[in-house]
N, C-alpha and C positions, 0 to 999 in steps of 0.2 A: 504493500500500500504506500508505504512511503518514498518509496522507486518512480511507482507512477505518478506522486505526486511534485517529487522532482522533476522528470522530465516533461511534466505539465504547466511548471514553473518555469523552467527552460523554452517551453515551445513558445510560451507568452511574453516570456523576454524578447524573444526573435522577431516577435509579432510586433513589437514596440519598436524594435528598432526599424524595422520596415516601416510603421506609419512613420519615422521621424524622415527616412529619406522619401517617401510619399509626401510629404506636407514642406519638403525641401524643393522638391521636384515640382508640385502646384505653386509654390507662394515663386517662382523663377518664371512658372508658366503666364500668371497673372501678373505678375510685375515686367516681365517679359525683359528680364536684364538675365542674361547666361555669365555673365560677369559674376555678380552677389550671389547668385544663386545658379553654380555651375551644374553637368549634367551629373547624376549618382556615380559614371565610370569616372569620368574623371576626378571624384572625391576619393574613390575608392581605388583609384592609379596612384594618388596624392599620399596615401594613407600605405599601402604597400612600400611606395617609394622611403616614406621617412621609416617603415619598419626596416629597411636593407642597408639604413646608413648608421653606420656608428657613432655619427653627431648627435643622431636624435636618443639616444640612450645616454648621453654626459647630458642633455639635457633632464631626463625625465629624471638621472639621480641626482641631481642638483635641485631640485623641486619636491623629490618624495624626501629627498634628506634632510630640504628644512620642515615638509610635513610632520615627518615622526619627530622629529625636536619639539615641534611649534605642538602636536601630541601629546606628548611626555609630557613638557613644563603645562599645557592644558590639565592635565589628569592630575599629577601632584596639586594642584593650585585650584583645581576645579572641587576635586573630593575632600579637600582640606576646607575650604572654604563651606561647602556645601554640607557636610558631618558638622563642625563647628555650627551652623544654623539647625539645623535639625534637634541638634544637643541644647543648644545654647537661641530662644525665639528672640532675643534681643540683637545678637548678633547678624541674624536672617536681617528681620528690621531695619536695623542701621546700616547694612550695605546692598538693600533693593534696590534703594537711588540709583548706584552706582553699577550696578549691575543692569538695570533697565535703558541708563544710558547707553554703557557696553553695546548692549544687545539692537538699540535702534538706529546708535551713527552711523550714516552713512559709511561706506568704507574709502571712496577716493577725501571724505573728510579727512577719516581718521588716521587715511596712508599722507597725507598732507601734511597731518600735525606730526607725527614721527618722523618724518623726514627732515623737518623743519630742528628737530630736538635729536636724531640720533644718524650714524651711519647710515650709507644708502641698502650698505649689503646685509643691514638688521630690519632693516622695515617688514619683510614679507612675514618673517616669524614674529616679532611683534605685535603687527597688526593684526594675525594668526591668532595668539594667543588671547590677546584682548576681546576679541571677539568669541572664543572658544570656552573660555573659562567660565561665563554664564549659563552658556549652555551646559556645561559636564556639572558645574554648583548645582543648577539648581537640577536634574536627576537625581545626584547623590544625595537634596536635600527630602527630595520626594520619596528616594530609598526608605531615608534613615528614619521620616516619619511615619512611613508604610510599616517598619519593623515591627511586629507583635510584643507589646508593652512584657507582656509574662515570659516570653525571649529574655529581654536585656534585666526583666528581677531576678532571673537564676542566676545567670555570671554577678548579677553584684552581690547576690548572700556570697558570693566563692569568693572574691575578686574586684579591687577598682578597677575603671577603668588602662588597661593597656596597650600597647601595641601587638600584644597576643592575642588580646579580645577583638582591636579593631581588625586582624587579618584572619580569625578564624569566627567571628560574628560578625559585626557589621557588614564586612566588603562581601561576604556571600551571599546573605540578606538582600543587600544590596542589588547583586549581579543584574537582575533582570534592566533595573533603571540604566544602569552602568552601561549593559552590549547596546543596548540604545541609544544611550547618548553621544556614544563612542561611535557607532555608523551616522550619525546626523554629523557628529562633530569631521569627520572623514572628509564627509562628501563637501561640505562648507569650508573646511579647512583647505583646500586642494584648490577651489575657487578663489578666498580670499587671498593666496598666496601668487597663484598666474596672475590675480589682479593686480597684487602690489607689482609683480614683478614688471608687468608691463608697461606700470606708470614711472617706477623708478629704473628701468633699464638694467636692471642686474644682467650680469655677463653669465650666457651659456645656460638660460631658463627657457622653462616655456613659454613664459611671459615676456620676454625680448623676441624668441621667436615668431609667435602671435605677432608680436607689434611688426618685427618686419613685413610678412608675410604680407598686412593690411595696407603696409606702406605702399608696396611694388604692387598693390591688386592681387596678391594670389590669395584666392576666398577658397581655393582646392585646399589647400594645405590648412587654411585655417579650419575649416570642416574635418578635414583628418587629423589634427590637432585637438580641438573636440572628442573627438573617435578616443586616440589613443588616453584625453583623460577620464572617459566614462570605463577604461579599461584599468586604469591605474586605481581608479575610486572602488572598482569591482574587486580586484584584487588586496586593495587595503583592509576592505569592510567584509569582506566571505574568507578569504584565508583565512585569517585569524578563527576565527569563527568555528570554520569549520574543522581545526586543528582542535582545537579545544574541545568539540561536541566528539571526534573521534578518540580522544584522550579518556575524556570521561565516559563514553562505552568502554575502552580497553580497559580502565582502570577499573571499573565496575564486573566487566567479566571477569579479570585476575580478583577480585573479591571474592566473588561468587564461589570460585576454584577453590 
């Protein structure tokens, strides 16, 4: 059953991505510019092409690299903050503000005011995390309040609060809010980051190459630029994932045993 329901998640994928090159292929038709809206082979020659070159791989590791940094410091800073709230409703309180702003600036704002105050080659992960960290707070705050109150009174007849309690009670409690926030935070993060890249020109990104591409008129490559990062978002947000759902069946059958 759950074979079939894979591969019925898969066929549906496919399906989506054919409306996206159908609704590429009309809006070129109705706009009638093969310019902006080139034909699907040559999106898809464009997209080949940059898979066969080994430029386009120092790009995409220069971009997934400051992803998983701009990640990491999200996830430390996001569940810290977001446990601190759940624990502590004053602290929630006093940093909404801030957090709500976070979460509605603009981003060519807020890639603007960082550049204006730090390095050009720190913006993308900056601007990253600043906008990331709302996100992952407030999952972990909704975890930690979700948690079953008669849960967290056993460990404290045993135990104050620790760092043993938070990695063997909370953070697993937790998890559901967590894998969630963590694929929103993926896919937004990988955006936010081409964005800044392409406003501040960082050397050897996706986001300089985007902006050439747009310069000279090639919308093929841009399109398959595109391609390649709903590939790289696929990749961040299901690996994991599914590394981890295959660990916890092995590790559950060698229990059994």
């Amino acid at each position: 059953m759950k074979k079939k329901t894979s591969l019925k998640d898969s066929l549906i994928f496919c399906l989506g991505i054919i409306l996206i090159a159908v609704i590429v292929q009309l809006a070129g038709k109705l706009k009638g510019d093969s310019i902006v809206f080139p034909d699907i082979t040559q999106i898809a020659g464009a997209f080949f092409n940059l898979l066969s070159s080994g430029h386009t791989y120092t790009l995409i590791l220069t971009t997934l690299t400051r992803l998983l940094i701009s990640l990491l410091i999200s996830a430390a800073a996001g569940i810290t903050i977001g446990l601190a709230g759940g624990l502590f409703p004053f602290i929630h309180r006093l940093l909404s503000p801030l957090m709500t702003l976070l979460r509605s600036i603009p981003i060519i704002v807020l890639a603007v005011i960082i550049m204006v105050l730090c390095d050009y080659a720190y913006v993308p992960c900056i601007a990253a995390v600043m906008v990331l960290v709302p996100v992952i707070s407030e999952a972990a705050f909704e975890g930690c309040r979700r948690i079953d109150r008669e849960l967290i009174d056993v460990y404290r007849l045993n135990s104050s609060f620790t760092p043993r309690i938070l990695f063997s009670v909370y953070l697993p409690l937790m998890a559901g809010y967590l894998k969630q926030a963590y694929v929103n935070a993926a896919g937004t993060g990988i955006k936010i980051i081409v964005t800044a890249e392409y406003l501040v020109q960082t050397k050897n990104s996706l986001g300089k190459e985007i902006y050439s591409s747009a310069y000279f008129s090639e919308y093929a490559d841009i399109y398959a630029y595109a391609l390649i990062m709903i590939l790289l978002v696929l990749m961040i947000t299901e690996l994991p994932l599914f590394l981890i759902r295959k660990f916890s069946k092995d590790g559950s059958a060698a229990d059994a045993q």
